[in-house]
C-alpha positions as CSV (number, residue, x, y, z in Angstrom):
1,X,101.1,55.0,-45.6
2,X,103.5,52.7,-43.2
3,X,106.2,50.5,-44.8
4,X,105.9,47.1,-44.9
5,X,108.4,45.0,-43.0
6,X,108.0,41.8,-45.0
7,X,110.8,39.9,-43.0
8,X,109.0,40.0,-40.0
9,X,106.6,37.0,-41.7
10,X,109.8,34.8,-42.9
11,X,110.7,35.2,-38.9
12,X,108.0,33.9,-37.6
13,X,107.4,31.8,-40.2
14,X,110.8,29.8,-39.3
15,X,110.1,30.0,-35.7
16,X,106.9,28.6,-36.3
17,X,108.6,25.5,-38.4
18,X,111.3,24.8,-36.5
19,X,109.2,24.4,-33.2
20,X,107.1,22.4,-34.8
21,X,110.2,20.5,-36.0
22,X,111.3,20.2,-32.8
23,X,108.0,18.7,-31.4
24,X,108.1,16.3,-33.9
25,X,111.6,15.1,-33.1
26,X,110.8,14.6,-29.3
27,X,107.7,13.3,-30.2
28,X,109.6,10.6,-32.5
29,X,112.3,10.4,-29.4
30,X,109.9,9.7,-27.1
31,X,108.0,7.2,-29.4
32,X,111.8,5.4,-29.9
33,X,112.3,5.4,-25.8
34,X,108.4,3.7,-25.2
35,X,109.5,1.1,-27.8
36,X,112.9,0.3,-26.5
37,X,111.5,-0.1,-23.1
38,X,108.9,-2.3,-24.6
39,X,111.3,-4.4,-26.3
40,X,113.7,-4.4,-23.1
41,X,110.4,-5.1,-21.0
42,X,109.5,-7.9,-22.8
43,X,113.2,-9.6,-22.8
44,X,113.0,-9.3,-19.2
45,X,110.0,-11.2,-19.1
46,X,111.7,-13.7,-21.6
47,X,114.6,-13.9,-19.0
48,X,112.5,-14.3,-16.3
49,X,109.9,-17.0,-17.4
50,X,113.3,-19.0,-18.8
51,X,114.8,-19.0,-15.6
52,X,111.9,-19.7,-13.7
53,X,111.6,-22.9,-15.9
54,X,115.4,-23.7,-15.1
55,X,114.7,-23.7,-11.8
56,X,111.4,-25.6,-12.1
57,X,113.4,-28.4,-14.0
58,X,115.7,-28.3,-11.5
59,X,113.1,-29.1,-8.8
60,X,111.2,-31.9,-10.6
61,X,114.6,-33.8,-11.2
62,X,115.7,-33.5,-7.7
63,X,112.4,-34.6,-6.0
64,X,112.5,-37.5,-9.2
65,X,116.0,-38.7,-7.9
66,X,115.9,-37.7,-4.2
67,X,118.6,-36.2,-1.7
68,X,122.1,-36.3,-2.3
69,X,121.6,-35.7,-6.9
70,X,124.3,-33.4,-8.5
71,X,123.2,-33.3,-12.0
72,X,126.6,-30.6,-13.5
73,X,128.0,-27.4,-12.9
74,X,127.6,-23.6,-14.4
75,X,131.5,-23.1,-13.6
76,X,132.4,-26.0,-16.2
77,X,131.3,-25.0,-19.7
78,X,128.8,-27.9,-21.3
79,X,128.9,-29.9,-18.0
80,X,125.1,-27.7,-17.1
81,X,122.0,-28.8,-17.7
82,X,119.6,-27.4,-21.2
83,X,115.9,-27.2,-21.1
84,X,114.7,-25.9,-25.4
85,X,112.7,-22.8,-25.1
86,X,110.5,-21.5,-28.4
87,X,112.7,-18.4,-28.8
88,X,116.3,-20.0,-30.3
89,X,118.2,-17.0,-29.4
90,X,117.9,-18.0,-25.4
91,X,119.7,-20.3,-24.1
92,X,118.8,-21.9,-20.0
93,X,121.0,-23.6,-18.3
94,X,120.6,-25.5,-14.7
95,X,122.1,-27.9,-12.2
96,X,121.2,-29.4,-8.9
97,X,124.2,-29.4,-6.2
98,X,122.9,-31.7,-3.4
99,X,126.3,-33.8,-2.5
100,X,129.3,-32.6,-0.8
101,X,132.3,-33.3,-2.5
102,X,134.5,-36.2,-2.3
103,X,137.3,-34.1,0.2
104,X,134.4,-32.3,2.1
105,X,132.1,-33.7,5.2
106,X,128.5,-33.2,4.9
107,X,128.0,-30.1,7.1
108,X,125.3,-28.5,8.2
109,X,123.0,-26.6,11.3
110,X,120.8,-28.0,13.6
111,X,118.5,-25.2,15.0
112,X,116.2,-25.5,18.2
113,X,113.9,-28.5,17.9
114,X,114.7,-29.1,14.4
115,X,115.2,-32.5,12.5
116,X,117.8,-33.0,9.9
117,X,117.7,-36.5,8.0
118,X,120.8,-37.5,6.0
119,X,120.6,-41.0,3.9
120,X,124.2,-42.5,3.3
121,X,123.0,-43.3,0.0
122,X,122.2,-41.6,-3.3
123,X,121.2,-41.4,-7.0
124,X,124.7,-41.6,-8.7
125,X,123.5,-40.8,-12.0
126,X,125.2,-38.0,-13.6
127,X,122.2,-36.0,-16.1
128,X,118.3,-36.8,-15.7
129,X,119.4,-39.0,-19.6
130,X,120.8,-41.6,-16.8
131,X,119.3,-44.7,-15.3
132,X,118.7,-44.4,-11.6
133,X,122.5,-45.5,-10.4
134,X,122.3,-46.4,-6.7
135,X,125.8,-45.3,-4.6
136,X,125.7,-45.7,-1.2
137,X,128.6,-46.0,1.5
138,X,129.5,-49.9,1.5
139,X,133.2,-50.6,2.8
140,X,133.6,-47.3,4.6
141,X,132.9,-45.9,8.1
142,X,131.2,-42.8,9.3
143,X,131.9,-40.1,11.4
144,X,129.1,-37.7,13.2
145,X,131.1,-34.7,14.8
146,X,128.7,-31.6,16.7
147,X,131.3,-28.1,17.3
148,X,131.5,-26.4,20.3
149,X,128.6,-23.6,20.4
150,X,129.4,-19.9,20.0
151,X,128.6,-19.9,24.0
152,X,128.1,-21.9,26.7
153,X,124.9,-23.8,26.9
154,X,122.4,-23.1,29.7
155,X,122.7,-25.8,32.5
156,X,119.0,-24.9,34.5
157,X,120.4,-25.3,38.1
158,X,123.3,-26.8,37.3
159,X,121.3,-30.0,35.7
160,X,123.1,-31.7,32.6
161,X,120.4,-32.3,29.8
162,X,120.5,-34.3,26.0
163,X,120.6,-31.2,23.8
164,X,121.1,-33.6,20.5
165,X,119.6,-37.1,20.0
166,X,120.3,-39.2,16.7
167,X,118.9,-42.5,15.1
168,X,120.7,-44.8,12.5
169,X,118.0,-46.6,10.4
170,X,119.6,-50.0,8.7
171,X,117.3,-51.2,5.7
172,X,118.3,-54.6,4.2
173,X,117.1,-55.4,0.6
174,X,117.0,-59.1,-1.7
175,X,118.3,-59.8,-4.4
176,X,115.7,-57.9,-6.2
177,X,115.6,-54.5,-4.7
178,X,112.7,-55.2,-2.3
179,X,113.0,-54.2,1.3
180,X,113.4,-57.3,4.0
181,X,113.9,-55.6,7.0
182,X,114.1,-52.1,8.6
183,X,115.9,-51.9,11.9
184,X,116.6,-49.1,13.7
185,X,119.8,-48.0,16.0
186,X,119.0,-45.3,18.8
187,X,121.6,-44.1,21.5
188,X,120.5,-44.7,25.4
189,X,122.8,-44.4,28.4
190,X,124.4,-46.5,31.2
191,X,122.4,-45.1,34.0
192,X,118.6,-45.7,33.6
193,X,117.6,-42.3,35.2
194,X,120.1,-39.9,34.2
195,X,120.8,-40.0,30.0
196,X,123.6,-37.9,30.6
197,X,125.6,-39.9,33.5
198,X,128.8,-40.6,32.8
199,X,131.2,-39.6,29.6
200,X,130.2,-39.0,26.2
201,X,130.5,-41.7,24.4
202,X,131.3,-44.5,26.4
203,X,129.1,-44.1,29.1
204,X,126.1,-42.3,26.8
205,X,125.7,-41.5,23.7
206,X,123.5,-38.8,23.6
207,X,125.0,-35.1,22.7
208,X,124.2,-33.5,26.2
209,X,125.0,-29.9,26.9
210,X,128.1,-30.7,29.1
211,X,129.6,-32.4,26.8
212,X,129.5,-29.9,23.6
213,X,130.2,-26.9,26.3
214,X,133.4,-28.6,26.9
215,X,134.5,-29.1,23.1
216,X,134.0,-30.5,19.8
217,X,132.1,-34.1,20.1
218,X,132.2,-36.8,17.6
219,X,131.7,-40.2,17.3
220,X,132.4,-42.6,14.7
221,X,130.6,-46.2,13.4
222,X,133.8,-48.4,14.9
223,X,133.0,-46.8,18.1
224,X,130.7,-49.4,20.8
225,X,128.5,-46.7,21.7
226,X,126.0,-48.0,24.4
227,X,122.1,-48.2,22.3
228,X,119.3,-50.2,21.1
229,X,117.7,-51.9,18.4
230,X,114.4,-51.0,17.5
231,X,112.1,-52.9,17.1
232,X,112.4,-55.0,19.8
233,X,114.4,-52.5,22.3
234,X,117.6,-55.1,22.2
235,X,120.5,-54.1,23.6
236,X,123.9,-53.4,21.8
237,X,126.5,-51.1,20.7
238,X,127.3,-49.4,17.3
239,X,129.8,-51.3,16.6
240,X,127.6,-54.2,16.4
241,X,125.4,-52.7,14.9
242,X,126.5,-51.1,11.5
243,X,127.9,-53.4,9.1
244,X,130.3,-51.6,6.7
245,X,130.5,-54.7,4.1
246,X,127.4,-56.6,3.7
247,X,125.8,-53.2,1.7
248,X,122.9,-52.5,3.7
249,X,121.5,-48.4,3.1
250,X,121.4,-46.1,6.3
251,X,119.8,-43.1,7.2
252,X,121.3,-41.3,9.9
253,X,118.9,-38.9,11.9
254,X,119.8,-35.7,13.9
255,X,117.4,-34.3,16.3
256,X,117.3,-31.3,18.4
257,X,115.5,-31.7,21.6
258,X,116.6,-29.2,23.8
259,X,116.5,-25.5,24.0
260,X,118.9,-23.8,22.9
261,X,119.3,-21.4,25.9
262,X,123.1,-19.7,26.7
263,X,124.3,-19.9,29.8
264,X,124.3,-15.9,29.6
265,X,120.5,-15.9,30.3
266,X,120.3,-13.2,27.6
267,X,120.8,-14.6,24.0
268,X,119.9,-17.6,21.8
269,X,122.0,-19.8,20.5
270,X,121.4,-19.6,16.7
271,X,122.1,-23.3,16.0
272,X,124.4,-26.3,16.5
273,X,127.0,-26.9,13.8
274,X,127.7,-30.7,12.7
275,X,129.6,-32.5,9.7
276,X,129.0,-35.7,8.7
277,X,132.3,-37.6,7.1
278,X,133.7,-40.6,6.1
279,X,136.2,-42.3,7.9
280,X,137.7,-45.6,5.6
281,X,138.0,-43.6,2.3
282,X,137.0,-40.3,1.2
283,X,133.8,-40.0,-0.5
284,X,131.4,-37.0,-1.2
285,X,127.6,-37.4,0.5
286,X,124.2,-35.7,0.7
287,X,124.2,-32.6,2.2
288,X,121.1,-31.5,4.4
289,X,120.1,-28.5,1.7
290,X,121.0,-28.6,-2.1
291,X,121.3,-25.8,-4.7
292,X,119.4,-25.3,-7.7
293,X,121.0,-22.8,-10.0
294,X,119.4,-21.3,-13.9
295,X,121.1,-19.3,-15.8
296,X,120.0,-17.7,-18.9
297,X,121.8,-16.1,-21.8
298,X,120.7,-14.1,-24.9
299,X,122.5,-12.2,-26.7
300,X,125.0,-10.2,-24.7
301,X,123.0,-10.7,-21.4
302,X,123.5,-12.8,-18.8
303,X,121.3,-13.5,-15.8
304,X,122.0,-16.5,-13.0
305,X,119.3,-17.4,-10.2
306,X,120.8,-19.7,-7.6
307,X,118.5,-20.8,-4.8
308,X,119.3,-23.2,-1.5
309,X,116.7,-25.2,0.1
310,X,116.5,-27.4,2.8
311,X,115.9,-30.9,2.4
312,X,112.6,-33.0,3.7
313,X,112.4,-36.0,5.1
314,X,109.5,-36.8,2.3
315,X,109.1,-35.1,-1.0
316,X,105.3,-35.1,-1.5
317,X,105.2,-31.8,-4.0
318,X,106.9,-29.4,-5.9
319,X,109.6,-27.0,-4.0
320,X,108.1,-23.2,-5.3
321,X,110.2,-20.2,-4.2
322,X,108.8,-16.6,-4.6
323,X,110.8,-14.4,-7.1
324,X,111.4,-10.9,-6.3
């Protein structure tokens, strides 16, 4: 008769428990991990819905108020922007940033072809609480500078040509906000057949490609740059023309009508820089893009979307931008 071994059973016994100890703590590990990437899963759609509704209120208000609104700023605590959300633990934050400030031009590019409108005058107000507070720039003078290109601009057989025209739209209001008359300035030249003939701006005042080859151009509202008035083609100058006192609103126009070929013959030229500035007093005004920013907090995280768009000449719908 053989000996029994009876430890051999407690062995395998406690092998037998503690891998089936060991299954059940990965099993309740893994379990743990599925739930915390649940949770974490469904905060980052929290976060993401939130500031997807920051920057949606940020749109509605600016296409409410127009170009040129700065409702606060994220940098300066409680000077943001709050939208309530269900959940009280999140907080949203946003601002609109669609005005230079008061030291700073209004800069911007001008690519091939393109349009970029700029109206000298704005929706003061300083949160979306506020009564529309009209600002425009009455008592001061403006200045319209285009920089030199990164190279040379293509002269096609040696043949000056307008790379950059511009308008200056006057609209005069009554006493009770309604509009009396709309009058438009537009630049022409001394010579009938040639809009580039002479010197920028005296005799044209066009930008042509000559004269931005040869340095920055600018021009400013005291200048008696050679134009007419439409309607009515009547001849004047700029001078004449703008009235810095009487409080009229302007729109000042910026158009790209030639190509913008380098003299190289190989590259592009990406675009033309400009500025717009006051000249009297200093004094912030619309820029030709504005920034919506949302930012949203819970708990210890943090998350900021900041988005810059382009202003239209006509806000018909919603701005929508696609999240990544």
């Amino acid at each position: 008769m053989k000996p029994k071994n009876a430890g051999i059973s407690l062995i395998i016994a406690l092998v037998t428990s503690f891998f089936l100890l060991g299954v059940t703590l990965e099993v309740l590990r893994l379990a743990g991990v599925s739930l915390e990437r649940a949770q974490f899963l469904t905060r980052g759609n929290q976060v993401f819905y939130a500031a997807e509704s920051g920057l949606e209120a940020a749109f509605f208000h600016h296409n409410a108020r127009g170009q040129g609104v700065d409702f606060g700023s994220l940098d300066d605590a409680g000077n943001a922007q709050m939208i309530s959300v269900l959940d009280d633990t999140i907080s949203v934050e946003w601002t609109v940033d669609g005005r230079s400030a008061s030291s700073d031009p209004s800069t911007g590019v001008l690519h091939e072809y393109e349009t970029v409108q700029i109206p000298l005058f704005w929706d003061g107000a300083a949160d979306p609480t506020e009564e529309i507070n009209l600002i425009d720039i009455e008592n001061n003078h403006l200045e319209v500078m285009f920089d030199t290109p990164s190279t040379d601009i293509l002269l096609p057989g040696g043949v000056d040509r307008v790379m950059v025209t511009w308008e200056l739209k006057k609209i005069e209001k009554d006493a009770g906000e309604n509009i009396k008359e709309i009058t438009t300035f537009v630049p022409t030249s001394t010579a009938v057949e040639d809009p580039c003939e002479g010197s920028f701006p005296v005799g044209h005042s066009f930008f042509c490609a000559s004269d931005l080859n040869a340095g920055n151009k600018s021009f400013q509202s005291t200048d008696a740059l050679p134009g007419k008035v439409l309607p009515g083609e009547v001849e004047t100058d700029l001078l004449d023309f703008y009235d810095a006192i009487s409080g009229y609103e302007y729109v000042l126009t910026l158009r790209s009508v030639g190509g913008l070929d380098a003299a190289s013959g190989v590259d592009k030229i990406q675009s033309l820089h400009f500025s717009v500035d006051t000249v009297t007093a200093q004094g912030d005004l619309p820029l030709p893009e504005y920034q919506a920013k949302a930012r949203v907090s819970t708990g210890d995280f943090q998350k900021t979307i900041a988005v810059t768009i382009p202003e239209r000449a006509v806000m018909g719908v919603f701005d929508s931008v696609i999240f990544d």
